[in-house]
C-alpha positions as CSV (number, residue, x, y, z in Angstrom):
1,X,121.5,94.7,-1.7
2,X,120.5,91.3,-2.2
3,X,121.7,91.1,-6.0
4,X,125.3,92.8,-5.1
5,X,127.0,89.5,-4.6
6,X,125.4,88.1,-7.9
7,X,126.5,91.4,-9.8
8,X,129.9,92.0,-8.5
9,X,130.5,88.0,-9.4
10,X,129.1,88.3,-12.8
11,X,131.4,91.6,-13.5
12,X,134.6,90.3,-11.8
13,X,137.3,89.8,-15.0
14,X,137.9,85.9,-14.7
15,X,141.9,85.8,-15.2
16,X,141.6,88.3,-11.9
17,X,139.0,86.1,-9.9
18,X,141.3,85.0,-7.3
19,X,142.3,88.7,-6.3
20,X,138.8,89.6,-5.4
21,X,137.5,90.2,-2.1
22,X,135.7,86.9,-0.9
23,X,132.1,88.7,-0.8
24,X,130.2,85.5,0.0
25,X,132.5,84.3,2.6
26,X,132.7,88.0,4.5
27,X,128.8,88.1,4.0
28,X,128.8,84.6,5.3
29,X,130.8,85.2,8.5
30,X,128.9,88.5,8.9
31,X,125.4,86.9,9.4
32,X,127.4,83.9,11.2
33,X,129.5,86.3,13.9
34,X,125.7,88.1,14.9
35,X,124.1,84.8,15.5
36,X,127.0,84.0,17.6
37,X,126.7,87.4,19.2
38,X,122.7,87.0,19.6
39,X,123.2,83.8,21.6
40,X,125.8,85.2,23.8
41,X,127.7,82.9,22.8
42,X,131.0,85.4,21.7
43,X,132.0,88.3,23.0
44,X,131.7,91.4,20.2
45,X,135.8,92.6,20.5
46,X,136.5,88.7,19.6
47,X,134.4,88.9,16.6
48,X,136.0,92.3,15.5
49,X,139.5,91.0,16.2
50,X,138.5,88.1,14.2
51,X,136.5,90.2,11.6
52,X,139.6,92.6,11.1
53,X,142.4,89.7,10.8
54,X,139.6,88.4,8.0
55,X,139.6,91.7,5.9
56,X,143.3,92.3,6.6
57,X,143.6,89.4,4.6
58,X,141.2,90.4,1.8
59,X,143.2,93.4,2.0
60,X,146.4,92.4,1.2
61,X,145.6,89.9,-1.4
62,X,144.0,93.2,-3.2
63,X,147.0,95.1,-2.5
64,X,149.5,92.7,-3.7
65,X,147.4,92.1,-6.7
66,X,147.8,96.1,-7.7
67,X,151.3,95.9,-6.6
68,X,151.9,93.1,-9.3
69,X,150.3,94.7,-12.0
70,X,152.0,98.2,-11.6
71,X,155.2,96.1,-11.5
72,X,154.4,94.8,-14.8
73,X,152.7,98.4,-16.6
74,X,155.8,99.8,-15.6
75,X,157.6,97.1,-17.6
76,X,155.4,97.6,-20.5
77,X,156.1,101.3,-20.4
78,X,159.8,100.9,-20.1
79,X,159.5,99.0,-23.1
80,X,157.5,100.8,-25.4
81,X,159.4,103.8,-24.6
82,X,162.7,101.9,-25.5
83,X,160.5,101.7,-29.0
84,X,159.8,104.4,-29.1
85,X,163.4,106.0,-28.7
86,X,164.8,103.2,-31.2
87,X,162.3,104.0,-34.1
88,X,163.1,108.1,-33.3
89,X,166.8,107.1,-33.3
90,X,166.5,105.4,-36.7
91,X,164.3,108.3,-38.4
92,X,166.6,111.2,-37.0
93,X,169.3,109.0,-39.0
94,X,167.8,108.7,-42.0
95,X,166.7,112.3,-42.4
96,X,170.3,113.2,-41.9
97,X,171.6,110.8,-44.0
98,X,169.0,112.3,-46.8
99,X,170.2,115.8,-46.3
100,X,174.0,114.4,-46.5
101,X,173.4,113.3,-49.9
């Protein structure tokens, strides 16, 4: 488990980087929250609340991320099937147009 942070890092697509989750930081606050929780010094529902709110946030930049790129595939699709009808179009008319003659 040790070389998950190092792998996931090294196989993370660089114009993406910002949308991963923040393994260091949530591995971070993990060992951070169970000190605090060792010493007594927290209670364990505040570090879950705190925890959650944390991942929530992880969370939604992931899911906004997805959101953004299906917004943008779907372009792409409208598009290429707006090709695609234009170029059927144009050979349906010249087929006809050879049969005419």
């Amino acid at each position: 488990m040790v070389e998950f942070g190092k792998r996931l890092k090294e196989r993370q697509i660089q114009e993406w980087k910002g949308y991963y989750i923040n393994y260091k930081l949530m591995k971070k606050k993990v060992k951070q929250y169970n000190n605090e929780i060792e010493a007594g010094a927290v209670e364990r529902r505040h570090v879950l609340k705190d925890f959650s709110r944390m991942l929530d946030n992880e969370i939604e930049t992931i899911v906004l991320f997805i959101l953004e790129q299906q917004g943008l595939l779907a372009s792409r699709i409208a598009e290429l099937n707006e090709q695609q009808d234009s170029l059927c179009g144009r050979s349906l008319r010249s087929l006809i147009s050879i049969f005419a003659e």
